[in-house]
C-alpha positions as CSV (number, residue, x, y, z in Angstrom):
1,X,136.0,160.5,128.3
2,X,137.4,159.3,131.7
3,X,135.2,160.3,134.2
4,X,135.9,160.0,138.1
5,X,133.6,159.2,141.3
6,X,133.9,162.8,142.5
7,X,133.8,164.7,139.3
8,X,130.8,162.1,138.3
9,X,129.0,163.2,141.4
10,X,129.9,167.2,141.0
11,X,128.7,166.6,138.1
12,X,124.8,165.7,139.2
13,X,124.5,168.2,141.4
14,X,125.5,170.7,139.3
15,X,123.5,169.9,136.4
16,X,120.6,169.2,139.1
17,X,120.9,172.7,140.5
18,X,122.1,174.7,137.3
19,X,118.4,173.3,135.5
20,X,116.5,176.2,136.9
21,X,118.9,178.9,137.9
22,X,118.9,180.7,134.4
23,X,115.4,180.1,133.5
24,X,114.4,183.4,134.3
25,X,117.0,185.3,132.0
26,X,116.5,182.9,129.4
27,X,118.2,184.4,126.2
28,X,115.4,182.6,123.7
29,X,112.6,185.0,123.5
30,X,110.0,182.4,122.4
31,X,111.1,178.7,123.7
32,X,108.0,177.9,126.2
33,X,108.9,177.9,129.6
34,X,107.6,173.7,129.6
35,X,110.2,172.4,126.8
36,X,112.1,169.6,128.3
37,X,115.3,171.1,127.2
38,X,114.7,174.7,128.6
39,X,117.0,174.7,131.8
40,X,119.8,173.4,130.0
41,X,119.8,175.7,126.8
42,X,118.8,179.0,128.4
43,X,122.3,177.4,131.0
44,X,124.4,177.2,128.1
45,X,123.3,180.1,126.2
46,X,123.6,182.3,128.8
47,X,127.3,180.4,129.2
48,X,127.9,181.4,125.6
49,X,128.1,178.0,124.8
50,X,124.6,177.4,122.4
51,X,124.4,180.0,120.4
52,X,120.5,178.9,119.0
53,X,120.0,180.6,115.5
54,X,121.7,183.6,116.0
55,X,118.6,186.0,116.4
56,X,117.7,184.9,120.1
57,X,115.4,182.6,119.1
58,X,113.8,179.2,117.7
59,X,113.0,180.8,115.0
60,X,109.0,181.9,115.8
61,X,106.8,179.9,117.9
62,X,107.4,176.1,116.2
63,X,108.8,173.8,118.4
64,X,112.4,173.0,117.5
65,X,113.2,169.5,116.2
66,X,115.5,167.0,117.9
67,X,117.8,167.1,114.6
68,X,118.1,171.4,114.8
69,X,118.7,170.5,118.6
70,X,121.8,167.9,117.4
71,X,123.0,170.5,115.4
72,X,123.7,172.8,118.3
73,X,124.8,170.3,121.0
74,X,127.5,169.3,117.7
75,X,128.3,172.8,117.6
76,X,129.0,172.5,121.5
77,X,130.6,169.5,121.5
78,X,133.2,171.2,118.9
79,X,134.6,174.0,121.9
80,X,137.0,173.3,124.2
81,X,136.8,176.1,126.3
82,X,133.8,175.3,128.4
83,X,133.6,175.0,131.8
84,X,132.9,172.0,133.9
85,X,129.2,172.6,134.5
86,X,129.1,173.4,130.8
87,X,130.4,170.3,130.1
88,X,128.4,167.9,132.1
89,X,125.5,169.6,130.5
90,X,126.7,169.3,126.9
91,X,127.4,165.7,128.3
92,X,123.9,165.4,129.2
93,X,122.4,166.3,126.0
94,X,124.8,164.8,124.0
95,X,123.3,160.9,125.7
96,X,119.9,162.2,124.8
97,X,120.5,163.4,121.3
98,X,122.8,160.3,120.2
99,X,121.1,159.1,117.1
100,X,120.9,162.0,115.9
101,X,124.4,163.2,116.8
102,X,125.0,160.0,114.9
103,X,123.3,161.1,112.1
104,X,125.4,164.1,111.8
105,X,129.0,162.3,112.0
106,X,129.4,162.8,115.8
107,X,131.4,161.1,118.0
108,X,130.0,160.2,120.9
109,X,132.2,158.2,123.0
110,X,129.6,156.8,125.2
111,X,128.1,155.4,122.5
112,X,131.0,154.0,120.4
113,X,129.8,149.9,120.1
114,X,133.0,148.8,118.8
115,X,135.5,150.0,120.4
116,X,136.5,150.9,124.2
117,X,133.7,148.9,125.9
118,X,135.4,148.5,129.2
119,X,135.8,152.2,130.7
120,X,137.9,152.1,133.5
121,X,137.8,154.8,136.4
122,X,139.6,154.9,139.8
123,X,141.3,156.8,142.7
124,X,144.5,157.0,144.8
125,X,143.7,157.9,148.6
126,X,145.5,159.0,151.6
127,X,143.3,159.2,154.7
128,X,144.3,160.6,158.3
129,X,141.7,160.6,161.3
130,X,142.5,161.3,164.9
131,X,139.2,160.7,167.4
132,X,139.8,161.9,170.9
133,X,137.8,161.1,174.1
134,X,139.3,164.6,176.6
135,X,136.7,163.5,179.3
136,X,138.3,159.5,179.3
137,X,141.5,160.7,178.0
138,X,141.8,158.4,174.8
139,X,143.0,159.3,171.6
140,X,143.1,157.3,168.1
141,X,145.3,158.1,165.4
142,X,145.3,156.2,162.6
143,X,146.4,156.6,158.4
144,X,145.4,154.5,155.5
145,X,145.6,154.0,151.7
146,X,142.9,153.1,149.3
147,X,143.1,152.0,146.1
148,X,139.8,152.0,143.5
149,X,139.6,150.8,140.5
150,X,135.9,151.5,138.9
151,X,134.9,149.2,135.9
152,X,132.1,150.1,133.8
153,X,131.7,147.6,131.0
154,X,128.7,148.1,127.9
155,X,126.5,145.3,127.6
156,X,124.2,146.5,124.7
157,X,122.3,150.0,124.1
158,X,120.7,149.6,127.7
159,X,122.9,147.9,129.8
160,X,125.6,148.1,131.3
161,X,128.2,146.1,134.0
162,X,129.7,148.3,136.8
163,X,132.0,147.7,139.3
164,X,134.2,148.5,142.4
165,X,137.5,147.1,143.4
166,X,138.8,148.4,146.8
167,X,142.6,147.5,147.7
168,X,142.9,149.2,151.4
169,X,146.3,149.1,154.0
170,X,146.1,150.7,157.5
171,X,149.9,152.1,157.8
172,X,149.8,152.1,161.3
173,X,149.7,148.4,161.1
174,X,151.4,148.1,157.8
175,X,154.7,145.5,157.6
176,X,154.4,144.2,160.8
177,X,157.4,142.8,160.7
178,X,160.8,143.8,159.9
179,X,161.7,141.3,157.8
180,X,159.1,140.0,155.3
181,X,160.9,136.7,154.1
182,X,161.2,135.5,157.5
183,X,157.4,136.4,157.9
184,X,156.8,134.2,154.6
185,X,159.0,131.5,156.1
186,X,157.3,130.9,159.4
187,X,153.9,130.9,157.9
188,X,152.7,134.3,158.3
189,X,149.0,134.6,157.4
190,X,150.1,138.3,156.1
191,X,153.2,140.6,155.3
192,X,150.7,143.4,156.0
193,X,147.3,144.2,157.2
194,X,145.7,145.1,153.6
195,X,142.7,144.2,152.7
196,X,141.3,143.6,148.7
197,X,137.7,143.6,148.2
198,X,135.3,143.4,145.8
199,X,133.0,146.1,147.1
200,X,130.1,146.4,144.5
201,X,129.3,144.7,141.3
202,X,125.8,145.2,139.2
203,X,124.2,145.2,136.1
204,X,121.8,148.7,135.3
205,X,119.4,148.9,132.8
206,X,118.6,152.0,131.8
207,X,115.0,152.8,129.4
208,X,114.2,155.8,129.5
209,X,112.2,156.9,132.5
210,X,112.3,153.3,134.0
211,X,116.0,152.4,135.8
212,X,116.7,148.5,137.1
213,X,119.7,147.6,139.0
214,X,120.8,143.9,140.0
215,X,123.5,142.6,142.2
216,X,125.6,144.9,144.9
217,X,125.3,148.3,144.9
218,X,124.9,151.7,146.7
219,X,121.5,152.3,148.6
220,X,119.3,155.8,147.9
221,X,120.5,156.9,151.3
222,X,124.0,156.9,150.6
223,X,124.7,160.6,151.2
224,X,123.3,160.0,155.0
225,X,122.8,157.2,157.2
226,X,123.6,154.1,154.6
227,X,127.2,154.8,153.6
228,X,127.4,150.9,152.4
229,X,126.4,148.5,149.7
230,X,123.5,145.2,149.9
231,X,123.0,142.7,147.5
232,X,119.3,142.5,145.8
233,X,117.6,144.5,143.0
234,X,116.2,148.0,142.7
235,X,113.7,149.4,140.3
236,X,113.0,153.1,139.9
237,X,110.4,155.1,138.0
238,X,110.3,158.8,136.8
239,X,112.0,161.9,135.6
240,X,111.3,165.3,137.8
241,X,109.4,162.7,140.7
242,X,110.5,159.6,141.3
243,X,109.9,156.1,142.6
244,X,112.4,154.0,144.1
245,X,112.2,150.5,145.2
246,X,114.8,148.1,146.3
247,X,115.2,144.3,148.1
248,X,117.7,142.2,149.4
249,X,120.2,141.3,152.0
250,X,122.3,143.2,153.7
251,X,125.3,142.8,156.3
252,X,125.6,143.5,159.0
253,X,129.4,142.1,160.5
254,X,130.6,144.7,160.1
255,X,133.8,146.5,162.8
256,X,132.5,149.1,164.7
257,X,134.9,151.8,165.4
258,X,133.0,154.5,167.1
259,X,132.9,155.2,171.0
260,X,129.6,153.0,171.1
261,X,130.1,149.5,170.8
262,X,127.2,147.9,170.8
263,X,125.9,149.0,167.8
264,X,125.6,145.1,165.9
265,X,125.1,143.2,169.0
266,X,123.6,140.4,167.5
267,X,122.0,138.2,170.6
268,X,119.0,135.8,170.2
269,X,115.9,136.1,172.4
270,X,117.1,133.7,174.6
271,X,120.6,135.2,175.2
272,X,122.6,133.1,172.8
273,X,125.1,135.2,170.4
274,X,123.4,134.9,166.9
275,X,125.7,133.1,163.9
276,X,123.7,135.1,161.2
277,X,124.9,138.8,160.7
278,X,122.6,139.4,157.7
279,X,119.2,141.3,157.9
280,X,116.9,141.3,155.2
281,X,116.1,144.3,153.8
282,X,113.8,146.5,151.9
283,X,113.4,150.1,151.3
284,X,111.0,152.6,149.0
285,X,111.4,156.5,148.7
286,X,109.7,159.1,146.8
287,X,111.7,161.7,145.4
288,X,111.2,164.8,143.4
289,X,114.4,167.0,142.0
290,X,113.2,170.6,139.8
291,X,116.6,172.4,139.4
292,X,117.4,174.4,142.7
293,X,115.6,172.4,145.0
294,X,115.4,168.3,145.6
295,X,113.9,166.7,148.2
296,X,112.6,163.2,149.1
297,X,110.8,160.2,151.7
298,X,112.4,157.2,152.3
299,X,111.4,154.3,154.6
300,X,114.3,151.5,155.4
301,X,113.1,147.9,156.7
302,X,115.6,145.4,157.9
303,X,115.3,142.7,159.8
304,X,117.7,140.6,161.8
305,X,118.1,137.7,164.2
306,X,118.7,139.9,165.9
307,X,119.4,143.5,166.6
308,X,120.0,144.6,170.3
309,X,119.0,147.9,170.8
310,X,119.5,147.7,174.7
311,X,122.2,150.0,176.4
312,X,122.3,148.5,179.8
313,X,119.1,147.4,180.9
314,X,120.0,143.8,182.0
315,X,116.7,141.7,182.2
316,X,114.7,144.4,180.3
317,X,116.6,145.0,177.3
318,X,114.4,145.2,174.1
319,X,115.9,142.9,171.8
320,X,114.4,143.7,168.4
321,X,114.6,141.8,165.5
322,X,113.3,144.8,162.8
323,X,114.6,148.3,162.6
324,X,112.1,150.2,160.8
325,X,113.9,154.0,159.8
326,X,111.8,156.4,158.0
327,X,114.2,159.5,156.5
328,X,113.0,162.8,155.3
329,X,115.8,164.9,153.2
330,X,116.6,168.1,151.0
331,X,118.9,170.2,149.4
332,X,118.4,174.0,147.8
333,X,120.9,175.4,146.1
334,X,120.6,179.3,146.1
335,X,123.2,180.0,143.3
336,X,126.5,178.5,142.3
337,X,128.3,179.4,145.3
338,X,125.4,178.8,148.1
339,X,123.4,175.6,148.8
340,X,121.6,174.1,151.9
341,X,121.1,170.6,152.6
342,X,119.8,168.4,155.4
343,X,118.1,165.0,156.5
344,X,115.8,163.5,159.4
345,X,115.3,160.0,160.8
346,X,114.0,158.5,162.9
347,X,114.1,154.2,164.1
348,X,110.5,153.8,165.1
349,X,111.9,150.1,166.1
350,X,114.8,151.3,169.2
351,X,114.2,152.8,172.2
352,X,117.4,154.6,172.6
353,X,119.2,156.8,170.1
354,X,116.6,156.2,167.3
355,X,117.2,159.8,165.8
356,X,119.4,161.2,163.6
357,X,120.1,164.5,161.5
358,X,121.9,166.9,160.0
359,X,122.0,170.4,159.0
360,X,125.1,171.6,156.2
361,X,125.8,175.1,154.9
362,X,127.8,174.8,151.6
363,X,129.8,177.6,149.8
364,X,131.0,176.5,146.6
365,X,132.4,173.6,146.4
366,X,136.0,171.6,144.9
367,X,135.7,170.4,141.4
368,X,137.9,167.8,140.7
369,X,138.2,168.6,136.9
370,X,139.1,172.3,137.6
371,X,142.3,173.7,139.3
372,X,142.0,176.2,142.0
373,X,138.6,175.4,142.8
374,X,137.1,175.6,146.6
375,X,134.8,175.1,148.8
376,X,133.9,175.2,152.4
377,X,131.3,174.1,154.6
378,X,129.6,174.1,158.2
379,X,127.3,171.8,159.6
380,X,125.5,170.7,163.1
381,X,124.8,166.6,163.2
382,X,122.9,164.4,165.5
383,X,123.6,161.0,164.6
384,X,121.7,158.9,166.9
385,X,123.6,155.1,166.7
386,X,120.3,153.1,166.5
387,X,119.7,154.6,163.4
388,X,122.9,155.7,161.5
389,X,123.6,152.5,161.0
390,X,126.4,153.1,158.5
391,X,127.4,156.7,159.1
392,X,128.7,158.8,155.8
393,X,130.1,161.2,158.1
394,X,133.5,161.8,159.1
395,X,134.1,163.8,162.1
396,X,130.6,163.7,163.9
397,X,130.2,160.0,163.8
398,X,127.6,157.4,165.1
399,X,126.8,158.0,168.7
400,X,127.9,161.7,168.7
401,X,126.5,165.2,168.1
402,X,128.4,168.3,167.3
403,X,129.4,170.7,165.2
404,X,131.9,170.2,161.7
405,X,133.5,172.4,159.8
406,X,135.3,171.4,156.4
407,X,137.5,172.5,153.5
408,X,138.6,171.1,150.1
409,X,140.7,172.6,147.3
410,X,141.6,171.5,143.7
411,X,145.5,172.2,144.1
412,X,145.8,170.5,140.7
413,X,143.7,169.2,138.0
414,X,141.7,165.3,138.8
415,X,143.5,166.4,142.8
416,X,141.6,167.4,145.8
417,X,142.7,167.7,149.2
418,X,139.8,167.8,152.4
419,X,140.0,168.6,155.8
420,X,137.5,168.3,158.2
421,X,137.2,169.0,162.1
422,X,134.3,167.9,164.4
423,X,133.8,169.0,168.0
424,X,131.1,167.8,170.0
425,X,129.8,164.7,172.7
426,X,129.0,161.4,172.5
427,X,125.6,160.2,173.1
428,X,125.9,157.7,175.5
429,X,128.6,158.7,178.3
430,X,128.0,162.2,177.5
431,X,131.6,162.9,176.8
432,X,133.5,165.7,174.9
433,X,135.1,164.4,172.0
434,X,136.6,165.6,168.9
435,X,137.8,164.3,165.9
436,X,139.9,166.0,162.9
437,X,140.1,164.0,159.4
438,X,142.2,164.6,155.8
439,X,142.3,163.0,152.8
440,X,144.0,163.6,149.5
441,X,142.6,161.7,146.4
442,X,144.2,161.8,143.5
443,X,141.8,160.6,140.4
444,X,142.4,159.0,136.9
């Protein structure tokens, strides 16, 4: 089953917060309150969905068997009138339970060795952003395309290949000139200012309660202040609290568009501009995720030659080869339609704008996979530019603070539209600005 970025995402936080929110009215009278498949049954029996053995229990006080547990997730598997969330849980057990679903003649696609073992994901993307200085009168509009493509390819039984493939075209400097053939025959460089990149590409291993990833991919921190790939290797350890671990380079040459420029100014000790733009880089968190409520510490090390955390300071400016970020975060989610979620860091390493965080109210939320679905949110950032170094966020960016408030909507199925706004100042000239951003993804 084709499963997109968003819907792949909506889909871990929802099984994430759905594991405890039906515990309490659990329709088993005797499953103890410590069997690892608790949340999700007593979520899918009170759904409707698992319907156990018909007499509200597991038949007395034996522990059910893996195979009886097959027999209802086949049972599951078998409706098609299940919701999302339903779904993703089904999905969940299904992985777990596959030799036995096996066993029983099931299907599970995931798990099909001989046939389909190249998956292949993706997304169409319109983006428009307008960022407005009122105090120095500026204004930047600007409108681009993306377009993913998301490999996953199966090695064996625990490994697998994944990908992304980023094709990207800024419209407002799209086909630069009128007529492309005479662009081709004077020796044009490019028709167009599109850009194809090959953004991530690992290998994950997956055993059990042990996870290793190789090659390019997405940091822990993701969601917050590392909205960007590195190359090296992770290792993580744990079910409810885990362990993370992760090493490599990463780079840094990267455009800043924000109001503060200065960001990657890469300068030597002695004043020289730096040729190498890559910082090496570790990181190690500690997480722990129980249903409603996740929460974790990470610390960040990366060292470069060199980052320049001076503003203007002429002869004094610190010029700091490590950056050293330590990053508290959590997320509660009350019910289905209410959740919290926030983050703190700070750069013990810079002297100026070394914090950063962020408080969100969320109310429901848009679900790629279902029509009609909503959600809206409102949120107060501080994102100190020393240390959001690769900002997630939108309309409160790197080197401002302010309040956002955002939208998105499910107009049709695997469709979702967003609109943000963001209204606040920037950190270092202490000007109003605001900022207003939409995007329309269309997924397959």
């Amino acid at each position: 089953m084709k499963k997109t970025l968003v819907s792949a995402l909506t889909t871990a936080l929802v099984v994430g917060a759905a594991s405890t929110t039906f515990a309490a009215a659990n329709p088993f009278s005797d499953v103890p309150a410590d069997h690892w498949a608790y949340d999700a049954v007593s979520q899918l029996a009170a759904d409707g969905v698992i319907e156990g053995y018909g007499d509200t229990t597991f038949r007395g006080n034996q522990n059910i068997t893996r195979y009886e547990m097959a027999q209802m997730i086949a049972k599951a598997m078998a409706k098609s009138d299940v919701s999302a969330a339903d779904k993703a849980l089904i999905d969940k057990l299904a992985a777990e339970f596959s030799d036995e679903l096996n066993n029983l003649g099931v299907r599970v696609s995931n798990l099909e060795r001989n046939a389909d073992m190249v998956k292949w994901n993706g997304k169409a993307e319109y983006t428009y952003y307008s960022h407005r200085d009122k105090d120095a009168n500026k204004k930047t509009n600007d409108d681009q395309l993306l377009f993913r493509l998301e490999p996953s390819a199966e090695v064996n039984s625990h490994w697998h290949v994944n990908a992304r493939l980023d094709a990207s075209t800024d419209l407002a400097k799209d086909n630069k000139d009128d007529n492309a053939d005479a662009s081709l025959r004077h020796g044009s460089d490019s028709i167009q200012d599109t850009d194809v990149t090959l953004k991530r590409v690992w290998a994950q291993g997956n055993y059990g309660n042990f996870q290793v990833k190789l090659g390019k991919f997405a940091q822990i921190d993701n969601d917050s202040i590392f909205d960007t790939s590195f190359s090296g290797a992770e290792v993580q350890f744990g079910n409810k609290v885990t362990f993370t671990a992760g090493a490599g380079r990463q780079n840094m040459d990267v455009e800043d568009d924000s109001d503060f420029n200065g960001m990657f100014d890469f300068k030597t000790k002695d004043g020289f501009i730096s040729t190498d733009k890559k910082a090496n880089y570790q990181y190690a968190g500690l997480g722990y995720g129980d249903g409603k409520f996740v929460g974790g510490v990470d610390y960040h090390h990366l060292n470069a030659d060199s980052f320049n955390y001076a503003v203007d300071k002429g002869a004094k400016a610190n010029v700091e080869d490590n950056a050293n970020i330590w990053l508290a975060k959590a997320a509660y989610r009350f019910d289905k339609t209410n959740a919290l979620n926030g983050f703190y860091a700070n750069n013990t390493s810079a002297d100026d704008f070394d914090k950063a965080w962020s408080a969100q109210y969320s109310y429901k939320g848009a679900e790629a996979e279902n029509k009609g679905t909503w959600g809206a949110w409102a949120a107060y950032r501080y994102l100190g530019q020393n240390t959001d170094l690769f900002s997630t966020f939108d309309v409160i960016r790197a080197g401002q603070k302010g309040w956002e408030v955002g939208t998105n909507y499910a107009p049709f199925k695997n469709v979702v539209a967003t609109l943000r706004y963001g209204n606040g100042k920037s950190l270092l000239e202490n000007h109003d600005v605001e900022n207003l951003f939409g995007r329309v993804e269309v997924f397959f």
